[in-house]
C-alpha positions as CSV (number, residue, x, y, z in Angstrom):
1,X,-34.1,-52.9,-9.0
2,X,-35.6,-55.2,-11.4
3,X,-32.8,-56.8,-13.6
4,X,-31.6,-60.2,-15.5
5,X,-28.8,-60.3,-13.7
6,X,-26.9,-58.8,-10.7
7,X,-23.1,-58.3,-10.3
8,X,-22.2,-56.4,-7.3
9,X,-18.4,-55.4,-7.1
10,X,-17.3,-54.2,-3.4
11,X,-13.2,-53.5,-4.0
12,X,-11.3,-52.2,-1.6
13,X,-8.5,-49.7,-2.8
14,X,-5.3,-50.5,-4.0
15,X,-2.6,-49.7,-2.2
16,X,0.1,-47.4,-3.3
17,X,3.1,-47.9,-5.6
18,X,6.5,-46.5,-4.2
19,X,7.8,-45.0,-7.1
20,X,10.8,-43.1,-5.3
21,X,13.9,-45.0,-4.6
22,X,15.7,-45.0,-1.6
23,X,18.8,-42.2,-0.6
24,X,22.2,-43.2,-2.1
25,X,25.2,-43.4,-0.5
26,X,28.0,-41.1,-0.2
27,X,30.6,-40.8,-2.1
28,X,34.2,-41.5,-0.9
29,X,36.0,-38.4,-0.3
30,X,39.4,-38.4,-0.6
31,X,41.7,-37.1,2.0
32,X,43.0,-33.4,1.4
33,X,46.3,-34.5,0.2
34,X,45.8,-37.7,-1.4
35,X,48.6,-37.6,-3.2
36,X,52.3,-39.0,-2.0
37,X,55.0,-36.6,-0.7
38,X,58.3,-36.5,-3.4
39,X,60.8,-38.0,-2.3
40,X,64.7,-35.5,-1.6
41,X,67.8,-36.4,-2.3
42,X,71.2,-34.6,-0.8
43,X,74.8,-33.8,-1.9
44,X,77.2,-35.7,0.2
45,X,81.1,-35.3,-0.2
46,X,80.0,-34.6,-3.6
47,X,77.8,-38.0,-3.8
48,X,73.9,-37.5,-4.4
49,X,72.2,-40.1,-2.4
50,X,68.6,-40.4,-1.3
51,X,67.9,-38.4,1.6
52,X,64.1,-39.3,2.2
53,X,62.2,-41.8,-0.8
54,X,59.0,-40.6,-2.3
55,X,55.4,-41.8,-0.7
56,X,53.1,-43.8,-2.1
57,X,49.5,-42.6,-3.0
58,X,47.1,-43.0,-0.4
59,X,44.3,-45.0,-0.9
60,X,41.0,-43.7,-1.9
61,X,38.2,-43.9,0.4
62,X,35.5,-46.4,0.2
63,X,31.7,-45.5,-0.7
64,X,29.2,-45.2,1.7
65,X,26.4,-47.4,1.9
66,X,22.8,-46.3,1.0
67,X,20.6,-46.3,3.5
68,X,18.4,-48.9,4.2
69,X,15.2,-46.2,3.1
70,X,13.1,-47.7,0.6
71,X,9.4,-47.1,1.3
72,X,7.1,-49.9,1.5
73,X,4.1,-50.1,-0.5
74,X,1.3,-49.2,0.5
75,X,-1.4,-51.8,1.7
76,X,-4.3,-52.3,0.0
77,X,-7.5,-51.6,1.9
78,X,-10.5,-54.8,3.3
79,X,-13.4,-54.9,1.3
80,X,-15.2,-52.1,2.2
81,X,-19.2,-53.0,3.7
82,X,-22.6,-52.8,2.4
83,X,-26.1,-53.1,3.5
84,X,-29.0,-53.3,1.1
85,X,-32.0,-54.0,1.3
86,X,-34.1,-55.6,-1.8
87,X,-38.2,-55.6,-1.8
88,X,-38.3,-56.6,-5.1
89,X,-36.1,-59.1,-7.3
90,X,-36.0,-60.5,-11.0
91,X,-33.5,-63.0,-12.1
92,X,-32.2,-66.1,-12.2
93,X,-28.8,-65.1,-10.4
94,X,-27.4,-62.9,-7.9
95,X,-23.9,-62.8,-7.9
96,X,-21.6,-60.2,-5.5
97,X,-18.1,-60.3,-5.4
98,X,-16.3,-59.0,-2.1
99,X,-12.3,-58.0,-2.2
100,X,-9.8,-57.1,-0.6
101,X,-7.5,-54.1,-2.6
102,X,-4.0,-55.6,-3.5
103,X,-0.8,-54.2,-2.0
104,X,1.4,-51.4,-3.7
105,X,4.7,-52.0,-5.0
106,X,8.0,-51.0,-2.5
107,X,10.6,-48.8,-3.6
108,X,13.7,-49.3,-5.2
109,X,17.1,-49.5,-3.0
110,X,19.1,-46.7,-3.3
111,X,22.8,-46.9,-5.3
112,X,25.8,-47.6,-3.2
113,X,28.7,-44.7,-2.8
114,X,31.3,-44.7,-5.5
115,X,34.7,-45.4,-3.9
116,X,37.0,-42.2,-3.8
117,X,40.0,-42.2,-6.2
118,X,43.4,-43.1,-5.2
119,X,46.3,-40.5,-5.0
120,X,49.3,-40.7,-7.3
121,X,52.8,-41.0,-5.8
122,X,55.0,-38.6,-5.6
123,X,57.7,-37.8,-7.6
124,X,60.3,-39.7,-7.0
125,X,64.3,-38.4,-6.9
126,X,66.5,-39.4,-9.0
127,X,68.9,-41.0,-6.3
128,X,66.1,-42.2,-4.4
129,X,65.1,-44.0,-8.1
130,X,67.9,-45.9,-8.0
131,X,67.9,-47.2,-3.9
132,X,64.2,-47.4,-3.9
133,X,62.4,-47.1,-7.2
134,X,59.4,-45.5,-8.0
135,X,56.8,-45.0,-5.8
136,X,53.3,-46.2,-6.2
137,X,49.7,-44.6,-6.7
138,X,47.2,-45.8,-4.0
139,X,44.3,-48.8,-4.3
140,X,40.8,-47.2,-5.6
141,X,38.3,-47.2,-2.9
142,X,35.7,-49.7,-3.2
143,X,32.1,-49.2,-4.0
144,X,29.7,-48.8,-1.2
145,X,26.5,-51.4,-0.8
146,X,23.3,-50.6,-2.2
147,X,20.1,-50.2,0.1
148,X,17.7,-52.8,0.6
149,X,14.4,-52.7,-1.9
150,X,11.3,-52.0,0.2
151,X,9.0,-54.9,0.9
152,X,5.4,-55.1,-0.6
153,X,2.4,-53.7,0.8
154,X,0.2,-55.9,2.6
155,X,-3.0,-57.2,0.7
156,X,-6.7,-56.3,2.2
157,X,-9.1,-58.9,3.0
158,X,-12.6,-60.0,2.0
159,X,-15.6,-59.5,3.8
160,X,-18.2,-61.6,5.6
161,X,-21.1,-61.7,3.0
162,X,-24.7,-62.7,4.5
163,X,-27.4,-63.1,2.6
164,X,-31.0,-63.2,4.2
165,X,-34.1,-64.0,2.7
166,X,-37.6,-64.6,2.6
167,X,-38.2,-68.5,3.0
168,X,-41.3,-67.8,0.3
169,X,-39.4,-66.4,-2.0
170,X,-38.1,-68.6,-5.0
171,X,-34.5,-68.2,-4.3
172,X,-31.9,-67.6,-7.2
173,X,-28.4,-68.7,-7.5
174,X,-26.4,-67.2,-5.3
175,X,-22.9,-66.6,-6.5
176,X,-20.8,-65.3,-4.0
177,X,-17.2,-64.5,-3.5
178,X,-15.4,-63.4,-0.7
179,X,-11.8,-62.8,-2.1
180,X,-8.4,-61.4,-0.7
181,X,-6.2,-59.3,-2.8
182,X,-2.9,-59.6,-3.8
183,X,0.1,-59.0,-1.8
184,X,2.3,-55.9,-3.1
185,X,5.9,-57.2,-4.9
186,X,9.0,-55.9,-3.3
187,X,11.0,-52.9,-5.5
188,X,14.7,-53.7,-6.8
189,X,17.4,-53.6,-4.8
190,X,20.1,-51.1,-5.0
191,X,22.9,-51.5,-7.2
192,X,26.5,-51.6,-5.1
193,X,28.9,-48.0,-5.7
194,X,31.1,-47.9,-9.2
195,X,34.7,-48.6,-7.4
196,X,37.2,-45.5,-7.4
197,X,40.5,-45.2,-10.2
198,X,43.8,-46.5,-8.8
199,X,46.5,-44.1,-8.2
200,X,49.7,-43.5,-10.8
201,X,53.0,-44.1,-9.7
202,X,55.3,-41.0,-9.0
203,X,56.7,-41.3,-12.7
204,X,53.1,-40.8,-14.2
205,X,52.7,-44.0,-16.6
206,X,49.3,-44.6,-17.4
207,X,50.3,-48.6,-17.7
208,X,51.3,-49.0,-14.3
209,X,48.0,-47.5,-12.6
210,X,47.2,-49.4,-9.1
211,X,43.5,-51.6,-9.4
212,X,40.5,-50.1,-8.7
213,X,38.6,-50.9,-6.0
214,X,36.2,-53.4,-5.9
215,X,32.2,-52.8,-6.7
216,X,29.8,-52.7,-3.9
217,X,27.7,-55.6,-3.1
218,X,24.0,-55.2,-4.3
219,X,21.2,-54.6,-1.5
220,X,19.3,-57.0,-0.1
221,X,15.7,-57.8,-1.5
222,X,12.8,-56.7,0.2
223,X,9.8,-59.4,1.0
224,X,6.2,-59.6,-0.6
225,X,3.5,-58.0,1.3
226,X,1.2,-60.6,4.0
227,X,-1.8,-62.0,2.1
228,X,-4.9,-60.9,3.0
229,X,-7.9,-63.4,4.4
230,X,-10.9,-65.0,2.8
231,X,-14.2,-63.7,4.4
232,X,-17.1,-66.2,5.5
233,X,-20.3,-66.6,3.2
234,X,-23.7,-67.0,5.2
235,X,-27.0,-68.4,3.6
236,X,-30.0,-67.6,5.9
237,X,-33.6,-67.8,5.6
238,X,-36.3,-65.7,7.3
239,X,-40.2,-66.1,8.2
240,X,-42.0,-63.1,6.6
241,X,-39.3,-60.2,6.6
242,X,-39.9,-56.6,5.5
243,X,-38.1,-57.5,2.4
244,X,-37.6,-60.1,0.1
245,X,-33.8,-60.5,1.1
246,X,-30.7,-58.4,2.8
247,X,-27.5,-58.0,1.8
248,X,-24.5,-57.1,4.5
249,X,-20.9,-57.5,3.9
250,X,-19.0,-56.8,6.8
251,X,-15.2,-56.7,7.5
């Protein structure tokens, strides 16, 4: 084991990355006649007139919201531990670094529903035109809300390091670290559901097309994983031990 100079590395393992993102919502479906009724009109004494207007479009369906689904990353694992023994030593240092693995990354939110389309009015008659007017297409449906990112995977802790050794030995340096790792980062929420066309009035004119819907709102972000802890370092000294020191990280 002779050596100028120890480093001992005792990582724990990362925790996973989510790199699937969370179920979308569904998109509006639209209603099996989404469309207004035309209107009728009827011969009176010779006289057209309206006998019953056209109907406006019906309005199209809003999106539905993702789930809230996103995984969470995965967390990281404790330092993992180590016994070992040393009957013989060489160097002005012994340094051992004890860590904690660093949480995984959540998932992304999944996408919001687009909102369903409109229907267009129906076709209006031409006496029910002149007592009523056109009739209108329907409001797009709005966009449904995206799904909440996933949080961050927890970080994993460092160990208890102990150091024994033999009070005749000339002691080196002892460089010791006991650290946690990092907490995971939270994925990106979803984005909110493209909003759904407006409907066209009975007459067809592409300039007079209802609004849209709205967009969806965004999800909601996710939270950083919980940090892990710092273990304890512990210097002892022994009267004539079997070796010249021991090593023991524990978590």
């Amino acid at each position: 084991m002779a050596n100028q100079y120890y480093m001992i590395k005792i990582i724990g393992n990362n925790g996973a990355d989510i790199t699937a993102k969370g179920s979308d919502g569904i998109p509006g479906t639209p209603s099996p006649s989404p469309n207004g009724d035309p209107g009728q009109d009827q011969t009176i004494d010779n006289k057209k007139t309206c006998k019953v207007p056209a109907t406006n479009g019906h309005d199209g369906v809003t999106g539905g919201n993702a789930p809230n689904d996103a995984q969470n990353g995965g967390n990281g694992d404790n330092s993992y531990s180590l016994l070992m023994k040393c009957s013989e030593f060489t160097g002005p240092t012994f340094s051992l670094l004890s860590q904690g693995g660093n949480g995984g990354k959540g998932g992304d939110g999944g996408t919001g529903g687009k909102g369903g389309d409109a229907g267009n009015g129906g076709l209006q008659s031409t006496a029910c035109m002149k007592s009523y007017g056109d009739s209108k297409g329907g409001i797009g449906g709005s966009g449904g809300t995206g799904g909440k990112a996933g949080n961050g995977g927890n970080a994993g802790s460092g160990g208890n390091i102990t150091i024994t050794y033999d009070e005749t030995m000339t002691a080196p340096t002892w460089n010791l670290l006991s650290n946690p790792g990092n907490p995971g980062s939270y994925g990106t929420p979803g984005a909110g559901g493209d909003p759904g066309l407006g409907g066209l009035p009975g007459n067809g004119d592409l300039s007079k097309r209802n609004i849209s819907g709205s967009k969806g709102s965004g999800g909601a972000p996710g939270s950083y994983g919980n940090p892990g802890g710092k273990g304890n370092t512990i210097i002892n000294t022994a009267s004539s031990p079997q070796y010249k020191f021991v090593v023991e990280v524990s978590t």
